[in-house]
DOMARBA-488785 format. One record per residue: residue in one letter; z, y, x of N, C-alpha, C, CB in turn. Coordinates in steps of 0.1 Angstrom, whole numbers, padded with zeros to 4 digits, always signed. Glycine has a CB too. Example, Ala and Ser with C-alpha at 12.3 -4.5 7.8 and 13.67 -1.06 7.14 Angstrom:
# DOMARBA-488785
A+0078-0057+0132+0078-0045+0123+0078-0033+0132+0090-0045+0113;S+0071-0022+0128+0071-0011+0137+0079+0000+0129+0057-0006+0141;
This chain:
# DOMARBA-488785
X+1133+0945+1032+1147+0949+1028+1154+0938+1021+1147+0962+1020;X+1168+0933+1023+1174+0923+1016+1182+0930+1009+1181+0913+1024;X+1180+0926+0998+1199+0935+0985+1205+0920+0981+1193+0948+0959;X+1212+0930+0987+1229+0920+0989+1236+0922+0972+1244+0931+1005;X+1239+0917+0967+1247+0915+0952+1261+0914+0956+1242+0901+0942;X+1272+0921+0951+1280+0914+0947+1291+0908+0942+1280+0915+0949;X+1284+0897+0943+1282+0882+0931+1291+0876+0935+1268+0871+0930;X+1300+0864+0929+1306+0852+0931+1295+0842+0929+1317+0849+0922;X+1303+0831+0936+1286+0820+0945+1297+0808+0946+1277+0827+0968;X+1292+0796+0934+1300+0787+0936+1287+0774+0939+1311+0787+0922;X+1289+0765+0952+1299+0770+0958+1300+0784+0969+1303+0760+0964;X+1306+0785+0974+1304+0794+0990+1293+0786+0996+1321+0794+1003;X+1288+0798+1002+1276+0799+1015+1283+0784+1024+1278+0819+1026;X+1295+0791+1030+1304+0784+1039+1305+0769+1037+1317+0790+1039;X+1310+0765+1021+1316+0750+1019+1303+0746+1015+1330+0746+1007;X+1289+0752+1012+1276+0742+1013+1276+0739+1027+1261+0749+1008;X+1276+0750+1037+1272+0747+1047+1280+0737+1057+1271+0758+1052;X+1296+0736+1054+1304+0724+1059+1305+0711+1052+1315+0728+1059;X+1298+0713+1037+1293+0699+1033+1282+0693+1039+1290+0699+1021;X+1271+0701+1042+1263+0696+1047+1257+0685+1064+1260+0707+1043;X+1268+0698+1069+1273+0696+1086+1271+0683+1089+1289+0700+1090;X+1281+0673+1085+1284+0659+1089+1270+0652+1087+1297+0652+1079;X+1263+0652+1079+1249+0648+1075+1238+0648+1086+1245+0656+1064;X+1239+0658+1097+1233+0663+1105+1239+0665+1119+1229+0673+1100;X+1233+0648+1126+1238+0645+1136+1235+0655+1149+1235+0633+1137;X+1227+0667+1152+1230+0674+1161+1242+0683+1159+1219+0680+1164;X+1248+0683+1147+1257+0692+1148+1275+0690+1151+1255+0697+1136;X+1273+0677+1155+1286+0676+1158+1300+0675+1147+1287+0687+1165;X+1296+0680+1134+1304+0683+1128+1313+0673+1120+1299+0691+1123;X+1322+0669+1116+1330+0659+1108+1336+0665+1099+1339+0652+1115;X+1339+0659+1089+1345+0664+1075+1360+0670+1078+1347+0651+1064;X+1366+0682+1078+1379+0689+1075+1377+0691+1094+1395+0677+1066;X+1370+0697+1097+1372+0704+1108+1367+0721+1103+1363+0696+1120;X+1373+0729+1114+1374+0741+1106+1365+0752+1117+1393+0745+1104;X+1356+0758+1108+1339+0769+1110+1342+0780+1103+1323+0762+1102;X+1336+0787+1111+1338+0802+1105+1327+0809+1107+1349+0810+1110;X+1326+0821+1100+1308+0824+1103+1307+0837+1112+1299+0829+1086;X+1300+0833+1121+1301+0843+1132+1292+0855+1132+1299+0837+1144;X+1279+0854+1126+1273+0864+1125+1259+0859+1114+1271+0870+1140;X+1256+0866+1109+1245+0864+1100+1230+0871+1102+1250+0869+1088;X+1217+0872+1100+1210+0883+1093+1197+0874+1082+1202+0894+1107;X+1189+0883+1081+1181+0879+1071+1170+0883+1071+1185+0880+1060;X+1152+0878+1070+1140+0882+1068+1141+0881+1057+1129+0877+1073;X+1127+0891+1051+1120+0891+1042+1111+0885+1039+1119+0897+1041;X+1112+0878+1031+1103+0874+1019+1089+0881+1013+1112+0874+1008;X+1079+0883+1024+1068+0890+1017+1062+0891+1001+1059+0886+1024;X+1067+0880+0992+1067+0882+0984+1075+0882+0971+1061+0879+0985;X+1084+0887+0980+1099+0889+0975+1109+0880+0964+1097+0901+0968;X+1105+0866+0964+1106+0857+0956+1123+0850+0966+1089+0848+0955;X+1116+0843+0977+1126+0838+0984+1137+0843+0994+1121+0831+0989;X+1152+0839+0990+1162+0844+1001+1159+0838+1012+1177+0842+0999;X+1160+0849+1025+1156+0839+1035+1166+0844+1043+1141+0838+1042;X+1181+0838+1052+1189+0844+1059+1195+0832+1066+1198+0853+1052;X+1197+0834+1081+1203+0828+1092+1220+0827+1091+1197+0838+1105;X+1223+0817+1093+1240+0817+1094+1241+0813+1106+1249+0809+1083;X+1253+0819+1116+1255+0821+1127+1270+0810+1126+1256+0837+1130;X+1271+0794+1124+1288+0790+1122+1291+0789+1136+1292+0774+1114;X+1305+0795+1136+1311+0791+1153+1324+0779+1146+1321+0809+1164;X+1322+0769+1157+1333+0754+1152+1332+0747+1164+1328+0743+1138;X+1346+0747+1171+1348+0736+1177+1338+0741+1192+1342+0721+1165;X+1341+0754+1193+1342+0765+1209+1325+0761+1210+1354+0758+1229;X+1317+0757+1198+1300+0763+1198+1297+0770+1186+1288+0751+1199;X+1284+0776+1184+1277+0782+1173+1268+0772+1172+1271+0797+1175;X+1264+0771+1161+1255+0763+1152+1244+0773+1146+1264+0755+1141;X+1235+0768+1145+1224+0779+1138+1213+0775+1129+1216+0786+1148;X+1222+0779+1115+1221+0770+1104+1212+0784+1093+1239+0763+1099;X+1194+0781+1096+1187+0793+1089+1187+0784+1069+1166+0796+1098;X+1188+0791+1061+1186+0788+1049+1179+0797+1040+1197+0787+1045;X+1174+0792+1033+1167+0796+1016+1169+0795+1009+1157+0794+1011;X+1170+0803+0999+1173+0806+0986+1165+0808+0976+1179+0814+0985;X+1167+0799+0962+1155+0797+0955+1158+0793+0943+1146+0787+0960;X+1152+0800+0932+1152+0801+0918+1148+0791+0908+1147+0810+0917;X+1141+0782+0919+1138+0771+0912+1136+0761+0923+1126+0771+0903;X+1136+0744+0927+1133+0734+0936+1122+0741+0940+1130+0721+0931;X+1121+0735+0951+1107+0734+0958+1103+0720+0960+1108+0739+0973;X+1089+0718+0956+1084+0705+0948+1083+0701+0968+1065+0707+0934;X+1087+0685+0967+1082+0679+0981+1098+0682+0991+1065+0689+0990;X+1105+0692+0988+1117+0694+1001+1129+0689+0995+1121+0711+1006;X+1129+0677+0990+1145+0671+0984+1154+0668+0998+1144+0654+0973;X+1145+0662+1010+1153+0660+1016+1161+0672+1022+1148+0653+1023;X+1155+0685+1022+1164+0698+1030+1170+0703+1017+1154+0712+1040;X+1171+0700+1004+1180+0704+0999+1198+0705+1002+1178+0699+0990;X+1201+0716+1007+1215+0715+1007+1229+0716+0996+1215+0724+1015;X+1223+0723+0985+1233+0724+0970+1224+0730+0961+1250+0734+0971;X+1228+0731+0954+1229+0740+0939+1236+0751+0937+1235+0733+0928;X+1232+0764+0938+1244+0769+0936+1248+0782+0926+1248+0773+0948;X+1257+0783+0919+1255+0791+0908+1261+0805+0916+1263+0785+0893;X+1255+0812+0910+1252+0832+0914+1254+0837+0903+1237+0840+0919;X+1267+0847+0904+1271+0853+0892+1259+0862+0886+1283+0862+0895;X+1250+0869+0895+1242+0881+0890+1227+0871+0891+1243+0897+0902;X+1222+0864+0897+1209+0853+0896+1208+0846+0889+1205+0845+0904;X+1215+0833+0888+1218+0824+0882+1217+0813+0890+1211+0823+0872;X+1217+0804+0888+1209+0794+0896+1204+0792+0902+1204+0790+0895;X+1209+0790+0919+1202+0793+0932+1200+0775+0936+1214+0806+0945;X+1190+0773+0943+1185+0759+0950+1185+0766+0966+1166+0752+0943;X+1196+0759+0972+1197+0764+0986+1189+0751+1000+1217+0766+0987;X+1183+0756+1005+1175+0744+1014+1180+0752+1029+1153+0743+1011;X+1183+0741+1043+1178+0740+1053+1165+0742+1052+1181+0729+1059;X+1165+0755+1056+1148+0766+1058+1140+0760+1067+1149+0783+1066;X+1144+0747+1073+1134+0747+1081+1122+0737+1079+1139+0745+1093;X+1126+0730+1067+1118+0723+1054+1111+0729+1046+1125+0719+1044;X+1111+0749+1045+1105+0760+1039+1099+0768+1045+1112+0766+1034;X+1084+0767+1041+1070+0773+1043+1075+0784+1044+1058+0771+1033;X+1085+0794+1038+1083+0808+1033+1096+0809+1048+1086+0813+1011;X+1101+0802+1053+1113+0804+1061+1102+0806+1074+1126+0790+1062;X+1090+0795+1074+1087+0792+1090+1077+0806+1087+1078+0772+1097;X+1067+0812+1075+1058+0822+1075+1068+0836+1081+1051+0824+1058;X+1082+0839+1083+1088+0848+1080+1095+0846+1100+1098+0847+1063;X+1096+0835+1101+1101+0832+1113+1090+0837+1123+1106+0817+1115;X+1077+0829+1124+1067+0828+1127+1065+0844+1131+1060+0820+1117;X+1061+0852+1120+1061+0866+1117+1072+0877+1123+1064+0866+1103;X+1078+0873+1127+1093+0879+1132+1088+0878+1149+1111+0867+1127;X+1087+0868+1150+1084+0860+1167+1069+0869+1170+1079+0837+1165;X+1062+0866+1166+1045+0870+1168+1043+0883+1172+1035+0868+1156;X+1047+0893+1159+1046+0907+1162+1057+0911+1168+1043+0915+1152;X+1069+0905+1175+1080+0912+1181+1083+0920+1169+1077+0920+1195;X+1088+0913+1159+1096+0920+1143+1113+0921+1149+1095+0907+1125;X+1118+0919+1138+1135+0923+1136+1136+0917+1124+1140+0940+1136;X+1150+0918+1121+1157+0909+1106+1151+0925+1098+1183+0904+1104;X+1155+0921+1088+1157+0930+1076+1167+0940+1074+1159+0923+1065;X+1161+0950+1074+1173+0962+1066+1187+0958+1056+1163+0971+1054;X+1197+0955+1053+1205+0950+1042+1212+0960+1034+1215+0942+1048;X+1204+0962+1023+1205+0972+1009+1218+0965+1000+1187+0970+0997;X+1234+0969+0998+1241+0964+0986+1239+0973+0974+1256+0964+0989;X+1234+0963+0965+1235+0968+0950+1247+0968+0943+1228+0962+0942;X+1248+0982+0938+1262+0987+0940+1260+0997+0926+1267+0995+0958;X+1270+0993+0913+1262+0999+0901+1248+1003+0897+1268+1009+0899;X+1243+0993+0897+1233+0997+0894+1220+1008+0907+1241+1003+0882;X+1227+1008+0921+1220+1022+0927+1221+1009+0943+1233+1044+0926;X+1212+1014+0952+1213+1007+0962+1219+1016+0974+1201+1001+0964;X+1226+1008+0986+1234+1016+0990+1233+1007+1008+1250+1017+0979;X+1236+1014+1019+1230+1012+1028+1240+0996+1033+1228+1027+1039;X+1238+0985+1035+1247+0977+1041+1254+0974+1058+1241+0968+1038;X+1260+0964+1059+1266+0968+1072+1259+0957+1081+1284+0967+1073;X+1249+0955+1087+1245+0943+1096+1255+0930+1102+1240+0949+1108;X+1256+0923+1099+1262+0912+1109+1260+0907+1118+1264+0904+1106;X+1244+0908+1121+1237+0902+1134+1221+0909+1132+1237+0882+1134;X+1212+0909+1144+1206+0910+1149+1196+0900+1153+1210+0915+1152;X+1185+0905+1148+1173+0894+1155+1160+0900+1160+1167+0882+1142;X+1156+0898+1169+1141+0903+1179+1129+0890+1183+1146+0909+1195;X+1118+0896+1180+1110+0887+1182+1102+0892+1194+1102+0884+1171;X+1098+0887+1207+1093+0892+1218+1075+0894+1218+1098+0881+1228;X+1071+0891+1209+1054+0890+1210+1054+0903+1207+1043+0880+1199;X+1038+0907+1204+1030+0916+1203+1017+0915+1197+1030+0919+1212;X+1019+0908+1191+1003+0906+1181+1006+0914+1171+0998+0890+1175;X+0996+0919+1165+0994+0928+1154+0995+0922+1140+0983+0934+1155;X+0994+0907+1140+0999+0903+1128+1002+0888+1130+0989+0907+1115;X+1003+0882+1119+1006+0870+1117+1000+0862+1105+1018+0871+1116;X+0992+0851+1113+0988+0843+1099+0995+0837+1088+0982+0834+1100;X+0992+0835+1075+1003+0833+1067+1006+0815+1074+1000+0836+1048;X+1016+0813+1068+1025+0799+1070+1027+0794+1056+1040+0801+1078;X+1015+0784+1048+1021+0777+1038+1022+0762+1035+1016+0783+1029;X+1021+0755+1048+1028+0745+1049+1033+0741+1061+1022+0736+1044;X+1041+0733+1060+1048+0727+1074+1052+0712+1069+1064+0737+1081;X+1053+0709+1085+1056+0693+1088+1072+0699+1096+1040+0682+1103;X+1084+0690+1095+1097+0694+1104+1098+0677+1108+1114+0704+1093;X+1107+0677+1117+1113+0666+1125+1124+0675+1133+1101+0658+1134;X+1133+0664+1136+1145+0668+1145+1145+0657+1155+1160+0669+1137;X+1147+0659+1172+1150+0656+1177+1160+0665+1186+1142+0651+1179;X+1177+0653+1187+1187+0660+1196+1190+0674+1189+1180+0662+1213;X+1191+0684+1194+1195+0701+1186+1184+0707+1186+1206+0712+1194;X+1171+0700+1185+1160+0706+1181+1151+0706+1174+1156+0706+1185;X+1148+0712+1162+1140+0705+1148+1123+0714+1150+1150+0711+1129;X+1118+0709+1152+1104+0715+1154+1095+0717+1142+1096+0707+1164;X+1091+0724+1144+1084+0727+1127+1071+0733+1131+1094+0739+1116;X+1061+0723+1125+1040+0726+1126+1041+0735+1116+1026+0710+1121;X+1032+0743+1119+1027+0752+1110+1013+0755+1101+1029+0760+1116;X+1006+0751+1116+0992+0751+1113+0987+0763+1125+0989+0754+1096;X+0999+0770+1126+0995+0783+1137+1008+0782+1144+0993+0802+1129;X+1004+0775+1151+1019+0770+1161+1027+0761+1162+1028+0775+1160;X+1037+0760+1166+1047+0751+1164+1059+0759+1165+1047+0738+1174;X+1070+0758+1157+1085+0767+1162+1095+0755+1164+1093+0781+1148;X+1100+0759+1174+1109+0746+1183+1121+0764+1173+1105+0742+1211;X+1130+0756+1165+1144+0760+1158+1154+0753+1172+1148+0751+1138;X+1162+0760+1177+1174+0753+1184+1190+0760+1175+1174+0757+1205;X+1194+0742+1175+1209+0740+1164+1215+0746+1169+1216+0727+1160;X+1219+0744+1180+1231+0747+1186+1229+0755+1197+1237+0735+1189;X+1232+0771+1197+1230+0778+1204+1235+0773+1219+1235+0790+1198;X+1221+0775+1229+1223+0777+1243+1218+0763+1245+1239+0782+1249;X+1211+0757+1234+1202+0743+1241+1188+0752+1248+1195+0730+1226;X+1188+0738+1256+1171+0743+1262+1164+0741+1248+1162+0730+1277;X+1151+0753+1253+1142+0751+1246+1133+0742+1251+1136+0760+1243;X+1125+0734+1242+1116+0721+1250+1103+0728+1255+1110+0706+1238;X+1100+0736+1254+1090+0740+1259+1087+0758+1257+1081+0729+1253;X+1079+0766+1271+1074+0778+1270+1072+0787+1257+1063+0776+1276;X+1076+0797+1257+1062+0803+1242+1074+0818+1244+1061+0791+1217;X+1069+0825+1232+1075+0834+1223+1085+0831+1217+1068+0838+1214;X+1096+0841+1217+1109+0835+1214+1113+0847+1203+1119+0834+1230;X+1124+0843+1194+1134+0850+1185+1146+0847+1197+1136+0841+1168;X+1152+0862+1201+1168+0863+1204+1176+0871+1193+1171+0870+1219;X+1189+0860+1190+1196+0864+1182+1210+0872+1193+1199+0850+1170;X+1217+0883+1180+1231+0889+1182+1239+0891+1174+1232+0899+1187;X+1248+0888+1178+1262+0889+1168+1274+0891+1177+1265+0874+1159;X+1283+0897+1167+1296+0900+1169+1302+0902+1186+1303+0889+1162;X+1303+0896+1192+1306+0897+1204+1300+0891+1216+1315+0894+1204;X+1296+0875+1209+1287+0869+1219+1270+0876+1228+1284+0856+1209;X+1270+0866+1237+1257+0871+1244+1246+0872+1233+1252+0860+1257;X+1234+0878+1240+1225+0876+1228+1219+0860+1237+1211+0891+1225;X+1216+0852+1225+1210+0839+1228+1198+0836+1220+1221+0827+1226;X+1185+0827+1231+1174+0826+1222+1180+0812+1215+1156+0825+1230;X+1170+0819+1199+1174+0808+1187+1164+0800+1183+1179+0813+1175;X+1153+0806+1188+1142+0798+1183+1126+0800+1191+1141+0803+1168;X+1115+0790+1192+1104+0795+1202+1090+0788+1196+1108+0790+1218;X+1081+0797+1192+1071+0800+1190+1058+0797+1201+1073+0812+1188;X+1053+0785+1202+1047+0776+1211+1028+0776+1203+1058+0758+1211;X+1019+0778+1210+1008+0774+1204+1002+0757+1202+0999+0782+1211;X+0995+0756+1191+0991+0745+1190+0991+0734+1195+0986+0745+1189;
């Protein structure tokens, strides 16, 4: 279950994510071009420590598929996927990373994919009492295994709109930019949102 706060977040989700854009040559993106967020969801954190949620940007007639984490303190070793700093009215101090630099992103992805899971339930905390939220998107994992080994380190690289990430129990081929080929066979995450098709986002390949 994810609980949603609601907090002011300086900066926005959005202006980390369009600061970041230009930095990351599969994405096409350049400074003062204009993204909007098309659909969202979010896993859980088995040990309830890390935000872990998918942003769906549509810019420039594609979607981009930009997963992130959220974190209460650095993560020792991931400076390069740091994306901002960001202050949270009700947390405090959030360290936001390109998840795909984050062990607890690929254990939760990985996990989602393997047993044919789903995003998370979305709980708003709302005085004090929790209260049911509204989904933005959808996510399905196609396997069938009964569980999943944990994931607590990874190796990432990007080639073209594809950042592949070792696990130790797999490999997950992440695709940036919705409706690239995947490089290769496996188990897949298909994402949905708002109006578009559903499109696979990501694929789950053995060793």
């Amino acid at each position: 279950m994810a609980v949603i706060h609601n907090a002011q977040l300086s900066p926005s989700k959005l202006d980390a994510i369009t600061g970041w854009l230009p930095s990351q040559p599969w994405s096409g993106f350049t400074p003062g071009d204009e993204a909007v967020v098309a659909g969202r969801f979010r896993f859980d954190d088995p040990a309830g420590e890390v935000g872990v949620e998918t942003i769906l940007v549509r810019t420039g007639g594609r979607v981009l598929h930009v997963p992130l984490t959220y974190r209460g303190a650095p993560l020792a070793g991931a400076g390069e996927f740091l994306i901002t700093e960001m202050d949270h009215s009700v947390l405090g101090r959030r360290w936001v990373y390109d998840a795909t630099g984050d062990p607890v992103y690929a254990d939760t992805l990985r996990r989602t994919i393997a047993t044919g899971g789903s995003e998370a339930d979305v709980q708003n905390a709302v005085d004090g009492r929790l209260e049911t939220g509204t989904k933005e998107g959808f996510a399905t994992g196609s396997g069938a295994d009964p569980d999943s080994p944990a994931v607590t380190a990874v190796t990432t690289s990007t080639e073209g709109a594809v950042t592949t990430i070792g696990t130790g129990h797999g490999t997950l081929h992440v695709l940036r930019v919705v409706g690239t080929t995947a490089p290769a066979a496996g188990e897949t995450l298909t994402g949905r949102w708002a109006d578009d098709e559903p499109a696979v986002l990501a694929v789950l390949t053995a060793p």
